[in-house]
C-alpha positions in Angstrom: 0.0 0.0 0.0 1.4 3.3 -1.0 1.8 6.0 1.8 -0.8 9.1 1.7 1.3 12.1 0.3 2.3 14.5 3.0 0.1 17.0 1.7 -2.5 14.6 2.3 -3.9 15.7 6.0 -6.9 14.1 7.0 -9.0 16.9 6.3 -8.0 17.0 2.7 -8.5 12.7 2.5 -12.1 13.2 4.2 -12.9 15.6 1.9 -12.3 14.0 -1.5 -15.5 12.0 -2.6 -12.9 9.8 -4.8 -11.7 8.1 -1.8 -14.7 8.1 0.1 -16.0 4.7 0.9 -16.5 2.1 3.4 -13.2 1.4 5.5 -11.9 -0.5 8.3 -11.6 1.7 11.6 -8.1 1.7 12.5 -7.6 1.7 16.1 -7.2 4.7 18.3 -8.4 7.1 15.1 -12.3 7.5 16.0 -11.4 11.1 17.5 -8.9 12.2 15.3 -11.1 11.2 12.1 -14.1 13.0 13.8 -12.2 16.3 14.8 -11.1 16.3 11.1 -15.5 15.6 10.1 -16.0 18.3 11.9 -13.5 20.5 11.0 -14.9 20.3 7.1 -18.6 20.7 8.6 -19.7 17.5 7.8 -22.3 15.4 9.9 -20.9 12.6 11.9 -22.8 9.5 13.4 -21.5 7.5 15.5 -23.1 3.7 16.5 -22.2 1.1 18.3 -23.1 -2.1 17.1 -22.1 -4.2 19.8 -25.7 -2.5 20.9 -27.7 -4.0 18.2 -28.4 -8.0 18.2 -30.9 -7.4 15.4 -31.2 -5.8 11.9 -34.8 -4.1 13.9 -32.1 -2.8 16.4 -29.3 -1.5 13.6 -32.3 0.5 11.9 -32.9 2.1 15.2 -29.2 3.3 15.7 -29.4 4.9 12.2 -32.4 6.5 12.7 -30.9 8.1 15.8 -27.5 8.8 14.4 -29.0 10.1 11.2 -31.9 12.0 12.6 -33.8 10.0 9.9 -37.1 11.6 9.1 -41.0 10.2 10.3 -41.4 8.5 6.7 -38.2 6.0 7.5 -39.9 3.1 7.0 -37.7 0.7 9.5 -36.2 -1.7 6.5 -33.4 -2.2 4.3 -35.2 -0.4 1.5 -36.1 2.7 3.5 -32.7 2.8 5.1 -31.1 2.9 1.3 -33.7 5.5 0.6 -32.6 7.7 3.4 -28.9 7.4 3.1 -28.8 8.2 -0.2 -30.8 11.6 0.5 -30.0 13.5 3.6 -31.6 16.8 2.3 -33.0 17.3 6.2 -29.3 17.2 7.0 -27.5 19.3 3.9 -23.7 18.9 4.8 -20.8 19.4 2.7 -20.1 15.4 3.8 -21.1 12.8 6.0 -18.9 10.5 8.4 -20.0 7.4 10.0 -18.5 5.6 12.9 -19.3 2.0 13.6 -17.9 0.6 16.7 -18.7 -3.2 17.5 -19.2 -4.8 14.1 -17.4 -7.9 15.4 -20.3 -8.6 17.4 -23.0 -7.9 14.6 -20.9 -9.8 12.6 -21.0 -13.2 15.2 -24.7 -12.7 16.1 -26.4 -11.7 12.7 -23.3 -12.0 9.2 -26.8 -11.5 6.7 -27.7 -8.3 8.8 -23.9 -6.9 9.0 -23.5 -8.1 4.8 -26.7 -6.1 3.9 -25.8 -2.8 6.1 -22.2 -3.0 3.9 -23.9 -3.2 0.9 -26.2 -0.5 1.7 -23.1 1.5 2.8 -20.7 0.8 -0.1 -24.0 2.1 -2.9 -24.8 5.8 -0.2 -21.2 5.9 -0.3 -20.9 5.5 -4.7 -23.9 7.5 -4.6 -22.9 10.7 -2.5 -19.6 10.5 -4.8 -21.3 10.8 -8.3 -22.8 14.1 -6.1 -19.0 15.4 -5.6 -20.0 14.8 -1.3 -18.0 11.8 0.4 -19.2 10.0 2.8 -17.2 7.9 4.6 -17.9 4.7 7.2 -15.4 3.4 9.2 -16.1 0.3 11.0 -14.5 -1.5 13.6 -14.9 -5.1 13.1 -12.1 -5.9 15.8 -8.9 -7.5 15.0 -8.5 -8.9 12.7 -11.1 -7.6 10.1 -12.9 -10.1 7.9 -10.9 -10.2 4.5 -13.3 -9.0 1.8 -16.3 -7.6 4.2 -15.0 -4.1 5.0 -13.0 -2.9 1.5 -12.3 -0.2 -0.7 -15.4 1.5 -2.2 
């Protein structure tokens, strides 16, 4: 893997749409990355999925985190729907992070595959827009080869 220029801060990374996607949350960066969210104005969720044993309960921390709007409809569908909008929330970008995928990942893999998929297409999505929106999920050590990846 190449090294990030030095020019490359964090802010600059978080703010290009090109790289945007669905990453692996290195450990010990949660607060830097966030400070750096903030920094560019964009909205930052942050859920913990060690708190969710269901796909009911993972709809529930989005809706919170997102401030999802009374027509979320509580499925996959709806969830798509509303990540790929986000006109009640108009940032310049968006920054999700996921702590506790390991334990999704154990309890419920379908529910923790589907939420990555639905990730991975908001994140495309938001970059054909010229907005990135990043996720970075913790899926402890190591992470599942394949299941968190580049865009």
């Amino acid at each position: 893997m190449t090294p990030a220029p030095a020019h490359d801060t964090l802010p600059a990374l978080l703010a290009n749409p090109a790289r945007a996607g669905v990453r692996p949350l290195p450990p010990g960066t949660a607060a830097n990355l966030k400070a750096a969210a903030l920094q560019l104005g964009f909205h930052t969720a942050e859920i913990d999925l060690a708190a969710c044993p269901d796909k009911a309960e993972v709809l529930r921390a989005f809706e919170t985190a997102f401030a999802l709007p009374d027509w979320f409809g509580h499925n996959w569908d709806a969830l798509s729907d509303c990540l790929a909008d986000l006109s009640w929330l108009q940032r310049p970008g968006y920054l999700l992070l996921a702590q506790g995928g390991s334990g999704l990942r154990t309890r419920s893999p379908e529910t923790l595959d589907t939420l990555l998929d639905i990730l991975r297409d908001a994140s495309r999505g938001w970059a054909q827009d010229a907005v990135p929106f990043w996720v970075f999920l913790d899926l402890g050590n190591p992470p599942v080869e394949g299941k968190v990846q580049a865009r």
